[in-house]
Structures are given as structure tokens and as C-alpha cells.
GUFIBA-715501 format. One record per atom (N, C-alpha, C): residue in one letter; x, y, z. Coordinates in steps of 0.001 Angstrom, whole numbers, plus 500000, padded with zeros to 6 digits. Atoms other than C-alpha are relative to their C-alpha. Example, Ala and Ser with C-alpha at 12.3 -4.5 7.8 and 13.67 -1.06 7.14 Angstrom:
REM GUFIBA-715501
A500890498810500000 A512300495500507800 A500900501200500000 S499180498810499940 S513670498940507140 S499230501090500730 
//
This chain:
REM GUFIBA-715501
X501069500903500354 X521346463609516336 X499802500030498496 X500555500411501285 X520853462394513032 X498894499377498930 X501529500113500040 X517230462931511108 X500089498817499016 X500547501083500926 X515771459787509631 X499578500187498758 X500439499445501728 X514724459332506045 X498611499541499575 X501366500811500647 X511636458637504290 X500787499246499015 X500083500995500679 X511360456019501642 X500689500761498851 X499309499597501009 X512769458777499040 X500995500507500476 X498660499627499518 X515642459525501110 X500207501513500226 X500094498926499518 X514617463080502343 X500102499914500792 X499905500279498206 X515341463871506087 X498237500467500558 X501470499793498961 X511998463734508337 X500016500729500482 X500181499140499112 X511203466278510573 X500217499214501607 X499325500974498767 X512388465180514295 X498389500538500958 X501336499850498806 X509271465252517080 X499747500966500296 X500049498600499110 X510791468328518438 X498861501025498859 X500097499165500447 X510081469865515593 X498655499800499551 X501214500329500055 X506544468229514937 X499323500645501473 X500889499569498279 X505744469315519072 X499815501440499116 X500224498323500492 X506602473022517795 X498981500193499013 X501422499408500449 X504436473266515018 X498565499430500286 X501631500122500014 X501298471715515981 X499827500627501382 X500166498803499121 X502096474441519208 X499358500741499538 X499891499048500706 X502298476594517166 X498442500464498864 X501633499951500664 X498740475946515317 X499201500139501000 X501313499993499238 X497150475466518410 X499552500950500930 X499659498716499181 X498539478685519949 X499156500848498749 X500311499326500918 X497400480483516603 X498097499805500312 X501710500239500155 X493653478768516669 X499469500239501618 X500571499709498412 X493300479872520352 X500104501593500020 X499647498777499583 X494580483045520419 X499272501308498084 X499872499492501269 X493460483837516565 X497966500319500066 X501504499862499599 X489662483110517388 X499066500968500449 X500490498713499425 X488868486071519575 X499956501611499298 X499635498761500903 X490809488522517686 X499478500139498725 X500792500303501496 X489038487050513981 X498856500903500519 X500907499236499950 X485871488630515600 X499461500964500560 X500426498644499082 X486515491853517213 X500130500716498954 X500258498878501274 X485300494526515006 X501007500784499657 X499564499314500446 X487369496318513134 X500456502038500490 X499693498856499409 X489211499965514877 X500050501290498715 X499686498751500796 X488820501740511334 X498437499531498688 X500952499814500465 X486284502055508440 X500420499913498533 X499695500163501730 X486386501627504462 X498712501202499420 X500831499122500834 X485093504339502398 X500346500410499174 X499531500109501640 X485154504818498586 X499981501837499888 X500225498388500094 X486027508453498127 X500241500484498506 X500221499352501296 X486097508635494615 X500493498453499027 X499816500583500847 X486127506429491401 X500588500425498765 X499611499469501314 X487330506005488195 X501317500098499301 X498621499389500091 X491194506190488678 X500390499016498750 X498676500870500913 X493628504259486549 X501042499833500840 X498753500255498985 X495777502339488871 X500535501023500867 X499415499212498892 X495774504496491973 X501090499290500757 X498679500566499227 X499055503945493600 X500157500491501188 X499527499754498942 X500042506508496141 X498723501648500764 X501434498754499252 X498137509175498716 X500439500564501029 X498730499142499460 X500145511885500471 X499206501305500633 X501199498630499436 X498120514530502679 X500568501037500316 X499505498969499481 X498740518300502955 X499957500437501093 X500682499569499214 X498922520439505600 X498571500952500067 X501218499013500392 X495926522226504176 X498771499112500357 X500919501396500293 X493961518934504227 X500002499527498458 X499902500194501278 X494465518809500593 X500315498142499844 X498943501221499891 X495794515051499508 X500408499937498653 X499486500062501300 X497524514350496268 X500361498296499875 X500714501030499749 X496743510820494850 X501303499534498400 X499150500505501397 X499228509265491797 X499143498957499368 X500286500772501276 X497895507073488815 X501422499587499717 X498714501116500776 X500204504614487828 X499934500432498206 X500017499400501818 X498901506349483812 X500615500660500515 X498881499069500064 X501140509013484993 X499221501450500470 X500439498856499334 X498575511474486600 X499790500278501395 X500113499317498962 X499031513338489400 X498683500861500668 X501783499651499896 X495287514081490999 X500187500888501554 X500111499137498680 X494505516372493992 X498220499708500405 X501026500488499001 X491613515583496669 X499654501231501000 X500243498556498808 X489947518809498210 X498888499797500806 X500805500497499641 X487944518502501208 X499247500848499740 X500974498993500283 X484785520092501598 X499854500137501585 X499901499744498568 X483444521586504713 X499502499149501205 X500124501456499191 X482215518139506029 X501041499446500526 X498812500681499950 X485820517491505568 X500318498629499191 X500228501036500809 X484651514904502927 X501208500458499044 X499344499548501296 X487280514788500154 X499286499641498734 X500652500055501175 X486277514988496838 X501577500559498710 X498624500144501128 X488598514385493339 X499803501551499189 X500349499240501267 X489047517310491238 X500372499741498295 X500101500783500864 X488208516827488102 X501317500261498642 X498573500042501082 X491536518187486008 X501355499303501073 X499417500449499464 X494583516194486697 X501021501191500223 X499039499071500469 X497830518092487497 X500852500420498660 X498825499974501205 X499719519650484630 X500979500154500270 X499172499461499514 X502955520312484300 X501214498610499947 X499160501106499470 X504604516882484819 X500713499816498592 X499605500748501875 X507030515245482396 X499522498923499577 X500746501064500554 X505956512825480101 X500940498699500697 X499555501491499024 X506301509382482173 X499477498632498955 X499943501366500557 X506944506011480599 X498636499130501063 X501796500626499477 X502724504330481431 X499823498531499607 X500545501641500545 X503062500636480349 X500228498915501131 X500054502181499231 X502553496949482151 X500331501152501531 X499877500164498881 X503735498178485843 X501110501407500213 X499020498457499777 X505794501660484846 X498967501183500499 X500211498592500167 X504494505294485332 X500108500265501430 X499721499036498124 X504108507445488782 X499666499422500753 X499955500602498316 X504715506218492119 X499575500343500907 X500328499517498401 X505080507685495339 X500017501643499042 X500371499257499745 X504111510990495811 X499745500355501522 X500049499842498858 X505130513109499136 X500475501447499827 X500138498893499848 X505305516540500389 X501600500453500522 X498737500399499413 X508405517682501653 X500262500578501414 X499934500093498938 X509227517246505322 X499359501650500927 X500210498743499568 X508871521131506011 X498824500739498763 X500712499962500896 X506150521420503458 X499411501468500080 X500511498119499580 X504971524974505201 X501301501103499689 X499331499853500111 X507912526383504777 X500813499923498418 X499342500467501602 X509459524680501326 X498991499192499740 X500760501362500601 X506682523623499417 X500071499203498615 X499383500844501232 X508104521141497250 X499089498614500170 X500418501134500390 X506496518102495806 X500852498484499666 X499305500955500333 X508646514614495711 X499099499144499134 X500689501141500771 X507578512288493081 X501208499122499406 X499637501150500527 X508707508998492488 X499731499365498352 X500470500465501565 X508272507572488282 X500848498920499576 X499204500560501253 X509786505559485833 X499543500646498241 X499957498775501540 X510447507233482162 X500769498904498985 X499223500442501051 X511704506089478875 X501077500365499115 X498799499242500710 X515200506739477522 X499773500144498411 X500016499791501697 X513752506045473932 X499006501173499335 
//
């Protein structure tokens, strides 16, 4: 079958394919309706301010979490006995100096698989050869 043209000589869309999507909307606005206003299965809560482009958030087995800045600092999150976390207020030292401009510095941040055992830190960056 060969699709018709409009007036600028583009091919049309064929019926079939007009049936499918306005299915396809009316399956969405039926089925999208119910689910738009069932409450939410989780919660938003600000557990600390202030960062500089928080990027990544990696939890110990201690409960500890370790939190990356895209400036290139590595932050740690200790709970308290609520189990609330809370930032402490020196970043990690220790790191190498990481290339911090437009969309560079530290990434991911993760523990490593056997973290009880070998506790090693993975970190993801970008750096500057100059």
C-alpha cells in the first residue's frame, strides 16, 4: 500500500496508524486517571542543605551514606539515633585534586561489593591533564 501525500509532498499517516494512536491516548487517559491520583508509596525529605551540585548517594553498611559534590567533595551522612541522617560538617580529605568546571568534577560514589570485608571506596571523576 502506498501512503498518500499532503499538498507539500510528505507521506500522510494511513488510518491504521491514526486508529493506533488515538488508542493509544485513550488507553493512556483511562488507565492514566486513576493512577495520577493514588498517593504516592514514598515520601520527600530534605536532609540537609547547602551542597554544591549533589550528584551521587551510596549507603554503608554502618548506616553511614557518602554523598559526592559535583565541586569535587566527597561528604559523609551520619545517622543519629532516630536514624535521622545528618551532614557532617568537614568534607572528606584526602582526594585528588578533581577538574570542578561547567559539568566536570566527582561522580558516582560506591562501596565495594564486599564492603565488610574490603573496605574500599569506588569513585567515579573527571580531572585535568593540564
Amino acid at each position: 500500500m502506498v501512503a498518500k501525500a499532503d499538498a507539500c509532498g510528505r507521506p500522510r499517516p494511513s488510518c491504521k496508524a491514526s486508529r493506533y494512536w488515538a488508542g493509544f491516548v485513550l488507553l493512556m487517559v483511562v488507565l492514566g486517571g486513576p493512577l495520577a491520583t493514588a498517593a504516592p508509596a514514598y515520601r520527600i525529605e530534605t536532609v540537609t542543605t547547602g551542597l554544591e551540585r549533589p550528584w551521587s548517594l551510596a549507603f554503608l553498611p554502618d548506616g553511614r551514606a557518602l554523598l559526592t559534590e559535583g565541586a569535587g567533595r566527597l561528604r559523609v551522612l551520619v545517622p543519629d539515633a532516630q536514624g535521622r541522617l545528618s551532614l557532617q560538617a568537614e568534607a572528606v580529605s584526602g582526594l585528588p585534586e578533581l577538574y570542578a568546571e561547567g559539568q566536570a568534577g566527582l561522580f558516582e560514589v560506591l562501596p565495594d561489593p564486599d564492603f565488610a570485608r574490603n573496605p574500599k571506596i569506588h569513585r567515579a571523576w573527571r580531572f585535568s591533564l593540564q
